[in-house]
C-alpha positions, 0 to 999 in steps of 0.5 A: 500500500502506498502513501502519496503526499501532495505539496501544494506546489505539486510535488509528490512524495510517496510511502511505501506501508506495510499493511492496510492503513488508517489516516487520522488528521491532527492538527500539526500533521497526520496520523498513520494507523496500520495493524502493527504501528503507529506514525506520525508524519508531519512537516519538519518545522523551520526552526528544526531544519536550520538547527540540524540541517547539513551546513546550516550557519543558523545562530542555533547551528553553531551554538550545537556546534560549539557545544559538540566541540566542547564535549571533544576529549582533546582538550586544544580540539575542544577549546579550538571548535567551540571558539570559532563557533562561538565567537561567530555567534557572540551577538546572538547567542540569546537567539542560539539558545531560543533556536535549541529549546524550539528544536528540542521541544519538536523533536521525538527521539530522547537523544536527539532532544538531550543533545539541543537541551544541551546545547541551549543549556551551554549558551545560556551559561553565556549569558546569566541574565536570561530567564531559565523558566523556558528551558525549566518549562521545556525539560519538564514538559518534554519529560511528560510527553516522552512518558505519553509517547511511550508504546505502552501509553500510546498518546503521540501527541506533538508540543504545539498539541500539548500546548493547545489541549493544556495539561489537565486534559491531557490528564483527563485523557490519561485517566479515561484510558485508566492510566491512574498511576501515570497521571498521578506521577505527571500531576506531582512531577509538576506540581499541578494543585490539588484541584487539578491535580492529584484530588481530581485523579483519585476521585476518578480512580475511586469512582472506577474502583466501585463500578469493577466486579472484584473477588475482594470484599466490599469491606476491603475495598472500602478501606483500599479506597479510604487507604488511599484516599486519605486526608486529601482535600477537595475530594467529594465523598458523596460521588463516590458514595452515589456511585457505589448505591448506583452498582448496589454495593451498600457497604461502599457507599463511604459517604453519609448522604447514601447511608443517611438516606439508608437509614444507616445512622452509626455506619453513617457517623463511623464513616463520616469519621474514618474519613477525616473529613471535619466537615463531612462529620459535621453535616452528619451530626447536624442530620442526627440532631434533626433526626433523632431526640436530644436524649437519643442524639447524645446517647449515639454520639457517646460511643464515638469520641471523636465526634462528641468532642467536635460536637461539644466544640460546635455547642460551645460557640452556637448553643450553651443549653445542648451543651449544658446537656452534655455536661449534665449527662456526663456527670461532668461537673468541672465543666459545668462549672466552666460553663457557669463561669462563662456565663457568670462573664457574659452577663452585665448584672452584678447580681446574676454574676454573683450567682453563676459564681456561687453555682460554679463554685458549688460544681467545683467542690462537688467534681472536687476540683479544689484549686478552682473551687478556691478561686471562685470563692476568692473572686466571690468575696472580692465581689462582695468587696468591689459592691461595697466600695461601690457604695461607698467610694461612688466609683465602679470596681465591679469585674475588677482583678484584685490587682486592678482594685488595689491599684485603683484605690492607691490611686483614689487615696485609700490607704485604710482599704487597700490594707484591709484588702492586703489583710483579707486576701493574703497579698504578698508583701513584695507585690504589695510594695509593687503596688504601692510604689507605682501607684503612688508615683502614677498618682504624684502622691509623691509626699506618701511614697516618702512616707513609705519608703521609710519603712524599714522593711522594705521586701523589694529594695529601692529600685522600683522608687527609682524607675517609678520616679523616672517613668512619672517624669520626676528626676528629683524625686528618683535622685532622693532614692538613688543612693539607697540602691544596693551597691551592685546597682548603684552606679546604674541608678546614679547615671540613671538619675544624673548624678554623675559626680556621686557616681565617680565617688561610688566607683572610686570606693568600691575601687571599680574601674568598669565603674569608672569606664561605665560613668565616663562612657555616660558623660556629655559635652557638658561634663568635660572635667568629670571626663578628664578626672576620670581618665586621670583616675583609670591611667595613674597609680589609683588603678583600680580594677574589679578585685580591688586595687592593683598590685601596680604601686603609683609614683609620687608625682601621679598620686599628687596628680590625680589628688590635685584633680580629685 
């Protein structure tokens, strides 16, 4: 049988074929189908015929030249052939490049497309600005058609056809021909997304495998697919499901929608759970909740903890009395208890927020929860506290911590409280000097924060009087308590405070010249004879260092030096 090809300038071109063939038109060529093979025959494109033609001196040409000629094992023969063809191109090495991916991508055989590959590879070498996606592109794309064109696939589609059909058909067409594992390897090797991708694959894959007869059981299918399957997003079970009710296999219907409508409620729920699907299980608790009684609903889902847990999640954003009903059925008075502290801060009536607290402590003691049952009880007896202070002050403290109360009351002046507070609460002596001290200071209660500090136990040392000073913006007031810091501290403060010439006469005593250095380094412009005392002191016979004065005995004329300056 012969093939005889007509150009349009009339020129005949005839095939010789083995064996009675089909033609299929494609839309870059023409398909040959006999009984035992499959050709494609196509015009060669411009850009393949002045990359390999014989003699050609395209820029793509001598690019594969050059990259021939530096594959040579000698190395003078190398150098020299790559050379010439190089520096024939210099100009248009971009277009060399451009020249051999657009061959490469038209070629069928893999050796051939390697060698352009190459080729384009070693010219881009030249020119590092140049964007490599399109040799990424074509490398990855060329992959994936070179596995389609495979004998075994039997897809010889073309790039241009690639280009036109886009990578998700071609998907498509790969899982129609039941070819799952190679679409599944193509949608990772590219790292298509999900929805388009491996979702869309296994869904497919899923459906197919509940149709087929199958000597395995449906119980093993179901978890064949559900292995499968996994955790993988954008998958609808519910396809799945119809389609397995659909070939009269019950027990594969995963999915709730089937089973709800089979009446099967717990085979629904396990499922709906083995699937992972936080949604799916969701949608079947809310067809449960409609179904079934409130006892009977809460019954069924205590055999599966899962999902009472999201159950009790959902209740605890959208309905506090189901959830109060939980509790309640599970004997679970820690979280009754919870629950009324919630609701206890969830209303604005004082009276109403008294009594969930005095409920929530009552549940506390019952689930014998001592530490919390504690703590409600301290907070209802600051309530009691704040409701009176209220009357009396005319100021509100109601839902105020106890920290928050004391602070308040030292900045209104009410010493007496606060200490009745301290007493019948147990504040701790250091945080109560906190307290005072930055209260104090916020409020410029400045003659009681004197008052204060002259209690000789003091728990926090005078450092806090300090900083509160400096933060409250009163220099003076900190300068009263700077000397009073403990020794290690004292430097810090004095410059803190600017008390630079005290600070030198610390140094001096406690003999540090890290001292020393620490004052001189926080002089001004301003302070140019302390900085020339302080030098004086680090260089001349009072060396001084962090043990104590050094072995280094001074001269006469130093020691009198640094007196004259002291």
């Amino acid at each position: 049988m012969t093939l005889e090809v007509v150009s349009v300038n009339g020129d005949a071109t005839s095939y010789y074929l083995d064996s009675t063939s089909h033609l299929v038109q494609e839309a870059d060529g023409l398909r040959v189908l006999g009984s035992i093979t499959h050709d494609v025959l196509q015009k060669v494109p411009l850009v393949v015929t002045e990359t390999l033609g014989i003699g050609s001196m395209a820029p793509g040409a001598l690019l594969l030249e050059a990259a021939k000629g530096f594959q040579c094992l000698s190395n003078q023969e190398r150098s020299t052939r790559a050379n010439d063809c190089l520096g024939m191109i210099k100009d248009s090495v971009e277009e060399a490049v451009n020249q051999c991916l657009q061959a490469a991508q038209h070629e069928y055989r893999p050796q051939a497309q390697k060698m352009l590959l190459r080729a384009a590879l070693f010219g881009k070498s030249f020119i590092p600005e140049m964007n490599p996606e399109p040799c990424k592109k074509a490398i990855f794309t060329l992959r994936v058609l070179n596995a389609v064109r495979d004998y075994r696939v039997g897809l010889p589609l073309t790039w241009n056809e690639l280009e036109h059909l886009t990578l998700p058909v071609l998907l498509d067409r790969l899982v129609y021909r039941r070819y799952f594992p190679l679409a599944l390897q193509i949608a990772d090797f590219l790292k298509l997304p999900e929805s388009d991708g491996t979702s869309r694959i296994l869904a497919h894959w899923a459906c197919y495998k509940v149709l087929q007869p199958s000597q395995k059981s449906d119980e093993q299918i179901a978890k064949e697919i559900n292995s499968k399957l996994g955790y993988t997003p954008g998958i609808s079970y519910t396809d799945i499901a119809n389609r397995a009710d659909q070939a009269g296999r019950k027990q594969l219907a995963i999915k709730v929608l089937v089973l709800m409508r089979l009446g099967e409620d717990q085979t629904a729920l396990r499922r709906a759970l083995q699937s992972g699907d936080t949604d799916l299980i969701y949608t079947v608790l809310h067809h449960l909740r409609q179904k079934l009684s409130s006892g009977e609903f809460l019954m069924l889902i205590r055999n599966f903890p899962v999902a009472q847990s999201l159950h009790i999640r959902s209740c605890q954003e959208l309905d506090m009395e189901q959830l109060r009903d939980i509790l309640v059925q599970e004997d679970d008075f820690h979280g009754q208890g919870l629950l009324r502290i919630k609701e206890a801060y969830n209303t604005y009536r004082t009276d109403s927020h008294q009594a969930s607290l005095v409920g929530a402590a009552e549940l506390f003691r019952k689930a014998k929860s001592e530490s919390a049952c504690q703590m409600t009880e301290e907070q209802i007896k600051l309530n009691k506290w704040q409701m009176r202070l209220e009357e009396s002050q005319q100021k509100p403290y109601a839902k105020k911590s106890l920290h928050d109360t004391v602070h308040q009351l030292l900045l209104d002046g009410q010493i007496k409280e606060t200490e009745k507070l301290r007493v019948e609460f147990k504040i701790p002596e250091r945080r109560y000097w906190w307290l005072r001290v930055v209260a104090h200071a916020q409020a410029n209660h400045w003659e009681e924060l004197a008052n204060f500090s002259k209690n000789k136990k003091n728990p926090i040392g005078f450092e806090p009087f300090v900083d509160a000073c400096l933060k409250n913006g009163n220099k003076i007031e900190a300068q009263k308590y700077a000397m009073k810091v403990r020794d290690e501290n004292k430097i810090t403060y004095l410059i803190k405070c600017g008390l630079l010439e005290e600070a030198v006469k610390v140094a001096q005593e406690q003999r540090s010249a890290s001292s020393l250095t620490k004052v001189l380094v926080a002089c001004g412009p301003q302070h140019q004879n302390l900085q020339s005392r302080i030098q004086v002191l680090l260089k001349v016979g009072l060396d001084v260092g962090e043990g104590g004065v050094t072995d280094t005995p001074a001269t006469s004329g130093q020691i009198m030096h640094a007196m004259i300056w002291v």
